[in-house]
VMD Tcl script that draws the C-alpha trace (Angstrom):
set ca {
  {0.00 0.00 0.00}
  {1.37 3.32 -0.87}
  {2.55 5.89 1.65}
  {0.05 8.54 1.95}
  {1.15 12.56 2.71}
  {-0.64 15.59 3.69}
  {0.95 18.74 3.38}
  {-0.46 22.15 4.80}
  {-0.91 25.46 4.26}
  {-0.47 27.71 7.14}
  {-2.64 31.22 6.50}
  {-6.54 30.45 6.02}
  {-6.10 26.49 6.86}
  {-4.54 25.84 9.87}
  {-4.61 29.64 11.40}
  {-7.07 32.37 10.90}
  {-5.34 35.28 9.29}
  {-8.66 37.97 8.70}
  {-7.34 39.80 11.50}
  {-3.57 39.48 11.32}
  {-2.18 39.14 7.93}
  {-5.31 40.58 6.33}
  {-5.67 43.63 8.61}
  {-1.93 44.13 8.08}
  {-1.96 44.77 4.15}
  {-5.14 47.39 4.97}
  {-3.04 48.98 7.86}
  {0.36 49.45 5.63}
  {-1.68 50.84 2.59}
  {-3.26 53.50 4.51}
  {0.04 53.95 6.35}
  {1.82 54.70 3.10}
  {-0.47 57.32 2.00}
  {-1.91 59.13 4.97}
  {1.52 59.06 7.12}
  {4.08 59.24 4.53}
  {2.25 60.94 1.71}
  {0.13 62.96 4.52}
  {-3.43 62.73 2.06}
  {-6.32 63.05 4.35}
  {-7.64 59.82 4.07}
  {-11.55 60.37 5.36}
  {-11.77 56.21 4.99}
  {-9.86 53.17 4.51}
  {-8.46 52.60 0.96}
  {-9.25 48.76 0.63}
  {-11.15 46.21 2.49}
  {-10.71 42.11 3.19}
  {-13.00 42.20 0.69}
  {-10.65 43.76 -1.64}
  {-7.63 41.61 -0.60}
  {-9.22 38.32 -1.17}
  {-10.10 39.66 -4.90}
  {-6.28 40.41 -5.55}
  {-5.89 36.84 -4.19}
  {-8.40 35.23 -6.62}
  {-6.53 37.41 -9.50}
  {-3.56 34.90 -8.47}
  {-0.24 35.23 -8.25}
  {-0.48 36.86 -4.81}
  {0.68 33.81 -2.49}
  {3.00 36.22 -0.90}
  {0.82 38.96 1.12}
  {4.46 41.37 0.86}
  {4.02 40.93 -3.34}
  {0.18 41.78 -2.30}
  {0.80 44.69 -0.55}
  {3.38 46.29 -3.06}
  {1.06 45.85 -5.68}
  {-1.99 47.24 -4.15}
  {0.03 50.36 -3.21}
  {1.55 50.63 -7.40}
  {-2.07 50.54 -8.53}
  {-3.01 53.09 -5.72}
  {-0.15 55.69 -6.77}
  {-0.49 55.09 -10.58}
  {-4.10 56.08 -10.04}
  {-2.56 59.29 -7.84}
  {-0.17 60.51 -10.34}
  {-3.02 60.25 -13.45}
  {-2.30 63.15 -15.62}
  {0.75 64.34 -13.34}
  {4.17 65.65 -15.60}
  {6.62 63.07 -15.21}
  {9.20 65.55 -15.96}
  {7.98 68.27 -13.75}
  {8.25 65.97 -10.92}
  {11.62 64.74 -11.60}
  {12.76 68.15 -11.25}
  {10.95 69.00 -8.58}
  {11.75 66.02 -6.35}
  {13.80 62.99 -7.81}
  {16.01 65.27 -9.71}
  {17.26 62.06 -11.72}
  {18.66 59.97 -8.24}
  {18.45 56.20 -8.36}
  {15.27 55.58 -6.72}
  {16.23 52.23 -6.07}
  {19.52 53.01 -4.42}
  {17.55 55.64 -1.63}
  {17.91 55.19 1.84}
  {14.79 55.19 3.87}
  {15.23 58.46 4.83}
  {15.53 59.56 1.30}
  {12.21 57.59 0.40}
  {10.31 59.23 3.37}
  {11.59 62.62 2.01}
  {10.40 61.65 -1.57}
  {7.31 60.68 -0.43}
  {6.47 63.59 2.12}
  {7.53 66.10 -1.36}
  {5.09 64.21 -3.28}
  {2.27 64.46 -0.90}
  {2.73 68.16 -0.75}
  {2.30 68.47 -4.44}
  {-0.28 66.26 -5.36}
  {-2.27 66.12 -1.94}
  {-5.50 67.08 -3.97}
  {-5.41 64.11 -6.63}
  {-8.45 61.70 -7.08}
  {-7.62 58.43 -5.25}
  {-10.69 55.94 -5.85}
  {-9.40 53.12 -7.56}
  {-11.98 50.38 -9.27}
  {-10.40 47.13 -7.64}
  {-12.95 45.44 -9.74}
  {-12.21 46.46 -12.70}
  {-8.08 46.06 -11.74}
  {-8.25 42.47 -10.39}
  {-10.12 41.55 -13.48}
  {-7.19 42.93 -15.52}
  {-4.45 41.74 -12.97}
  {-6.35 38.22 -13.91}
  {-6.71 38.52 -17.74}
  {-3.31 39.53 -17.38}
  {-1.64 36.43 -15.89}
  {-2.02 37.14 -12.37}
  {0.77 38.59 -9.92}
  {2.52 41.70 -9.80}
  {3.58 40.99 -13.67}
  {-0.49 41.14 -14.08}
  {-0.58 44.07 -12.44}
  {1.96 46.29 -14.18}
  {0.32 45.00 -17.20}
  {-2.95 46.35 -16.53}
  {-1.71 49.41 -15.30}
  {0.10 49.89 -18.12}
  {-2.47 49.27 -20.39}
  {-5.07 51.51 -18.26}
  {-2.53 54.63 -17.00}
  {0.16 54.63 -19.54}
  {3.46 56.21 -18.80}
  {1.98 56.83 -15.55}
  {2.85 53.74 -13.96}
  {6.99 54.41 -14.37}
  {6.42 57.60 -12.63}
  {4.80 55.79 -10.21}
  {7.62 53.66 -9.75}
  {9.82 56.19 -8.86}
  {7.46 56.78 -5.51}
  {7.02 53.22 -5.15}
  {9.91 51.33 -2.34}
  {9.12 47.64 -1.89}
  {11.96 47.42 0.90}
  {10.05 50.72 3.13}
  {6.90 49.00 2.48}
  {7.87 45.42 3.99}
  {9.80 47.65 6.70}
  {5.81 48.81 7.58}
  {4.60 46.12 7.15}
  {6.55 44.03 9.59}
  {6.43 46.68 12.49}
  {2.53 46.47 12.19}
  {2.21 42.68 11.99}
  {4.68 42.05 14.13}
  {4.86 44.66 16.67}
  {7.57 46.51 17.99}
  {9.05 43.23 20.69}
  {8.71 40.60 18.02}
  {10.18 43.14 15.04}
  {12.72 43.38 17.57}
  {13.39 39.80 18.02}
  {13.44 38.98 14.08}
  {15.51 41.82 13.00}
  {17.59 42.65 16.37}
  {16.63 46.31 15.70}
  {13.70 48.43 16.87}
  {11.17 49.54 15.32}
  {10.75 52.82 13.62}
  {7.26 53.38 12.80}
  {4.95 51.34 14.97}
  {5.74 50.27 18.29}
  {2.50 48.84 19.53}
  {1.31 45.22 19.82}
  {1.40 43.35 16.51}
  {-0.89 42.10 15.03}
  {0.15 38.46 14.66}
  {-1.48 38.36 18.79}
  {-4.61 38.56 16.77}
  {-4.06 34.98 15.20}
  {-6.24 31.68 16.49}
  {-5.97 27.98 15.28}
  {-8.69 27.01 12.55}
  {-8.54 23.15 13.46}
  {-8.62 21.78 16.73}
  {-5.56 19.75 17.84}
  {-7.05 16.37 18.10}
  {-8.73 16.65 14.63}
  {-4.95 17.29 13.44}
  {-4.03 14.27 15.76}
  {-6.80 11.99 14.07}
  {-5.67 12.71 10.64}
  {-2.25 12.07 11.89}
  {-3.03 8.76 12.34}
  {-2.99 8.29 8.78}
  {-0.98 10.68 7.25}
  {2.45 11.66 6.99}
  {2.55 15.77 7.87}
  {4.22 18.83 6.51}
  {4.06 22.36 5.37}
  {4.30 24.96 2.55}
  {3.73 28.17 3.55}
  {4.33 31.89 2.13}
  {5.32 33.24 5.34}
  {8.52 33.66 6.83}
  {10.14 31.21 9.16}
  {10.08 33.30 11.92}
  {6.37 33.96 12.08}
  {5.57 30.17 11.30}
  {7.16 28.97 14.00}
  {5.68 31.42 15.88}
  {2.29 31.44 15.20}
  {1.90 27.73 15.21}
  {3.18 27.46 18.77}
  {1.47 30.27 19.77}
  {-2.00 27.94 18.21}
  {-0.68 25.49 20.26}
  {-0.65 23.15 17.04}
  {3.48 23.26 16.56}
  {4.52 19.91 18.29}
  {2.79 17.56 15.45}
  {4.33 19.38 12.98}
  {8.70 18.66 12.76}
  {10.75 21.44 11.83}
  {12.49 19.80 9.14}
  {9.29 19.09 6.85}
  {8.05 22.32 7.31}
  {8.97 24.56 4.11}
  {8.77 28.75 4.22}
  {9.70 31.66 1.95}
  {13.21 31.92 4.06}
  {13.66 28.35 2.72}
  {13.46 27.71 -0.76}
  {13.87 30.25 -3.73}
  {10.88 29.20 -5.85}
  {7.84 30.56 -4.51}
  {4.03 29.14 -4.95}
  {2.31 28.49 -7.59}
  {5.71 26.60 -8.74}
  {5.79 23.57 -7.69}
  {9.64 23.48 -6.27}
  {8.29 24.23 -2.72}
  {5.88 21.63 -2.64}
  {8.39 19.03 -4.51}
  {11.15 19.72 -1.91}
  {8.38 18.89 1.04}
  {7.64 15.61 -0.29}
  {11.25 15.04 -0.39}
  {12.07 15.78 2.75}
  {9.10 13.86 4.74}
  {9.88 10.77 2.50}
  {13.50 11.21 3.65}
  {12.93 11.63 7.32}
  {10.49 8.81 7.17}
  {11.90 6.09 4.65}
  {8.83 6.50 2.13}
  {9.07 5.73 -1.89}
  {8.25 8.32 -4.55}
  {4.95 6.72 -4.95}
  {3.55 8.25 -1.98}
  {-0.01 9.25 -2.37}
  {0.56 13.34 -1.28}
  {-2.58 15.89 -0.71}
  {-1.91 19.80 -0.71}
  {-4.39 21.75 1.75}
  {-4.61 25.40 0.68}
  {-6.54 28.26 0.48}
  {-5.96 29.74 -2.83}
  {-5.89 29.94 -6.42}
  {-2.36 30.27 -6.46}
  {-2.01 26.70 -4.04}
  {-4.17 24.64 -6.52}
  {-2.05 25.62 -9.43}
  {1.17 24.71 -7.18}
  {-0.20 21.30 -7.09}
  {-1.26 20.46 -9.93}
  {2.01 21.53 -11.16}
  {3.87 18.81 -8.35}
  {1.30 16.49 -9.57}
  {-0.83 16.45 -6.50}
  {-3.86 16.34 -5.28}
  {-5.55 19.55 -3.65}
  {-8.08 19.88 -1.39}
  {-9.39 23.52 -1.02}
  {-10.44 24.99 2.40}
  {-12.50 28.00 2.05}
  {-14.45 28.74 5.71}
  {-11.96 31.40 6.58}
  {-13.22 33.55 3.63}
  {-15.96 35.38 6.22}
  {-17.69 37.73 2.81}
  {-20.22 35.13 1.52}
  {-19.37 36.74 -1.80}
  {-15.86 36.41 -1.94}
  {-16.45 32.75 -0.62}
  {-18.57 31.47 -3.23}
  {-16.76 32.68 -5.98}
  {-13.68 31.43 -4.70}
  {-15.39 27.90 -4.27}
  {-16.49 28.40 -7.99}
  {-12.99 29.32 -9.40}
  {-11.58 26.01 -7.16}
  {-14.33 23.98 -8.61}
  {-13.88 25.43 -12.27}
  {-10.31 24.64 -12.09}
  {-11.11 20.88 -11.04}
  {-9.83 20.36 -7.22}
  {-10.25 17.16 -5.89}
  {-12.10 18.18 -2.79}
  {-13.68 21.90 -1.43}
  {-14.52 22.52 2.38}
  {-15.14 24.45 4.98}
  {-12.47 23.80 7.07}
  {-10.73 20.71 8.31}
  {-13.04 19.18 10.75}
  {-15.17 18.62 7.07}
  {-11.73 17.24 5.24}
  {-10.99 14.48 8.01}
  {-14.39 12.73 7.30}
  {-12.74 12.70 3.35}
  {-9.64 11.67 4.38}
}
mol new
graphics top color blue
foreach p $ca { graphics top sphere $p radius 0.5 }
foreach p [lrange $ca 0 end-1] q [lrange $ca 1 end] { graphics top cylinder $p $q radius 0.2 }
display resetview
């Protein structure tokens, strides 16, 4: 009889993320425009809502490669119309954006605001998730359909857009200024109050994870960092049936989901550890677009676990892409996939 696998996904499967990782891309978006641009912002820029479109555009495993897209389509939109030139001689005066300090960036961005503080900044996610999807999916989506809706206006854009400040925010506000701390043995510079990863609960019970245990052979592929995984799955109290080695993260492999590298080099390792063949029958639990395609492309099953989607909207028509794109099984949550397993 073959060997049979199970390998997780961490965010929207084994821990609730709405109010962690999900309130975290909404925090560092308005961040970047009210405090470093200084717009008066009279309402939040996106919802969950929005975020779990961007995730059914695919290509947006990764909620950092989520949140630096979200804020290029936000500041293409801003600079609509705006003289490229004008501004480079205003503000960039032809430096190396990418080079900048974050110092330099916060300057940039605080001269920008000043100029442009009255610019139109509703943006039709609808219309650019549909795009980002036509498109491919993923921030090579999204430059795409901004290019193809703003012009020029996206380079320009570019020049006010820093990936590297953005994770910077990001981190403080999901992490908080201890944990930041602890990861990056510096403190934090723009948010020092509780993170919210403390937000984070388990989605599955421990014993339902110890039942399926029974039968399986665990690991994980996850888009977060090491450091948070390890984290947050203790801090669920669901760490100890999971072993360090079979566990896969972005701080451990190069390839990123929806390749099928990470998922590949899990298998490899839990059939290592354990002494299993390459027959092993192996199941993929995910949450997304983006984890179906990674296992079809290992040649996997994939059951998808939607429950954690709270928008009945969003829900359904993520259960109807999953179904459209043939996965083998669609739940709730995992209490549902241990009577299928």
């Amino acid at each position: 009889m073959n060997s049979r696998i199970i390998i997780w996904d961490v965010d929207g499967v084994l821990i609730d993320v709405s109010n962690s990782y999900r309130k975290t891309i909404i925090e560092t978006v308005q961040y970047y425009f009210s405090n470093l641009l200084g717009i008066n912002l009279r309402e939040y820029l996106i919802t969950i809502k929005d975020t779990q479109k961007f995730k059914n555009a695919s290509g947006f495993n990764d909620d950092f490669d989520l949140t630096y897209s979200i804020i290029l389509c936000y500041l293409t939109k801003l600079l609509e119309g705006v003289d490229g030139k004008a501004l480079d001689r205003k503000i960039c005066k032809n430096y190396d954006h990418v080079a900048l300090n974050i110092d330099q960036m916060l300057i940039r961005l605080n001269s920008l605001g000043r100029l442009i503080s009255g610019n139109e900044l509703e943006l039709d996610i609808d219309e650019i998730t549909r795009g980002i999807r036509e498109n491919g999916g993923g921030m090579e989506g999204a430059e795409k359909t901004l290019r193809d809706k703003f012009g020029n206006n996206l380079e320009i854009a570019k020049k006010f857009w820093f990936p590297r400040l953005i994770k910077r925010i990001f981190e403080e506000i999901y992490l908080g200024g201890e944990l930041f701390r602890e990861k990056y043995d510096e403190d934090a510079r723009f948010i020092n109050s509780d993170g919210l990863i403390m937000n984070e609960r388990p989605l599955v019970t421990l014993r339902t994870l110890l039942e399926i245990r029974r039968r399986y052979y665990f690991g994980i592929v996850t888009g977060r960092e090491r450091f948070e995984t390890e984290f947050s799955l203790k801090m669920s109290g669901i760490d100890r049936i999971f072993d360090k080695e079979t566990i896969i993260t972005s701080t451990d492999i190069r390839e990123k989901k929806p390749s099928a590298e990470p998922l590949l080099e899990c298998r490899r390792r839990i059939c290592r550890k354990y002494g299993l063949g390459k027959s092993s029958i192996v199941i993929y639990v995910g949450d997304s677009v983006d984890d179906l395609i990674s296992a079809k492309n290992a040649n996997f099953y994939f059951a998808g676990v939607v429950g954690a989607i709270s928008d009945d909207e969003e829900r359904n028509k993520l259960r109807e892409i999953l179904h459209d794109m043939h996965a083998d099984i669609i739940v709730d949550d995992i209490l549902e996939l241990s009577i299928y397993v």
